[in-house]
C-alpha positions as CSV (number, residue, x, y, z in Angstrom):
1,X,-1.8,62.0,-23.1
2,X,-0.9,62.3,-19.2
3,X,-0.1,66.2,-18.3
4,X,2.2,66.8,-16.0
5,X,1.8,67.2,-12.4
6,X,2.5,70.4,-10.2
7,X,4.5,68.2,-8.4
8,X,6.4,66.7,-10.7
9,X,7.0,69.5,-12.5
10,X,8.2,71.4,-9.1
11,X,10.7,68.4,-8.5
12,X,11.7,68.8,-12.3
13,X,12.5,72.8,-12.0
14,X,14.0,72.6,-9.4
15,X,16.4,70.4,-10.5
16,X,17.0,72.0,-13.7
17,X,17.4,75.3,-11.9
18,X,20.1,73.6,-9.6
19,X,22.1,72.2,-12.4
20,X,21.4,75.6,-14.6
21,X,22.9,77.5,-11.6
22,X,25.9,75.9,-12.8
23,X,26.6,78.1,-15.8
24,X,25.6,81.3,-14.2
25,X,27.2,84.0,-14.7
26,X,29.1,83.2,-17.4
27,X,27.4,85.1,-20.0
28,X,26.8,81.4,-21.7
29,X,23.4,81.3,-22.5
30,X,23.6,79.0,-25.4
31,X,24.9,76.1,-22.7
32,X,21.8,76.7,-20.6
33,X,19.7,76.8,-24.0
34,X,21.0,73.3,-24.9
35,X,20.7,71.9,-21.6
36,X,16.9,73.4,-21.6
37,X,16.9,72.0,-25.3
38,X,17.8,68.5,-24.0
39,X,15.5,68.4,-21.3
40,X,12.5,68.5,-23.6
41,X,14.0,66.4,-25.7
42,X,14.2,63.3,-23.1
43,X,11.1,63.6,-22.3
44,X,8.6,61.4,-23.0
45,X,6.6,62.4,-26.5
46,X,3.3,61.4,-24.4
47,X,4.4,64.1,-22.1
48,X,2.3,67.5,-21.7
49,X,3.5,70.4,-20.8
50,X,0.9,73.7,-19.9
51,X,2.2,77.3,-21.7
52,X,3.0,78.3,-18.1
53,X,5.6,75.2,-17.8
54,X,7.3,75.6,-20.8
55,X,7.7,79.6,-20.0
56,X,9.4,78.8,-16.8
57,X,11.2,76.3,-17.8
58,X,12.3,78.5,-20.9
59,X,13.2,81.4,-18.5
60,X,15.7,79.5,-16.8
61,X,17.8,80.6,-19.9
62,X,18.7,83.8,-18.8
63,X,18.6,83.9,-14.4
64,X,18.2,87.7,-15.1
65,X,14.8,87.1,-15.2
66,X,14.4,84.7,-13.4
């Protein structure tokens, strides 16, 4: 199984950030939990994610903490 890159996984945040950004501030977190929800879910099953991806990608659910 291939782990994902710094880099690649910079490139992905930041676009799931940007398109996140979206829905802030409008007290709809369960839109930016299915859009997080659906990002994991396109990826690749061979895909590896490290705990400290998948928490920041995760805490793109609330920008509060951010």
């Amino acid at each position: 199984m291939a782990g994902m890159s710094e880099e690649e996984f910079r490139w992905w945040y930041r676009y799931m950030k940007k398109e996140l950004n979206k829905y802030a501030g409008r007290g709809d977190e369960s839109a930016r939990t299915a859009m997080i929800a659906g990002f994991f879910g396109g990826m690749s099953r061979e895909t590896v994610f490290t705990a400290d991806q998948v928490s920041k990608i995760l805490a793109l659910r609330r920008p509060e903490k951010e």
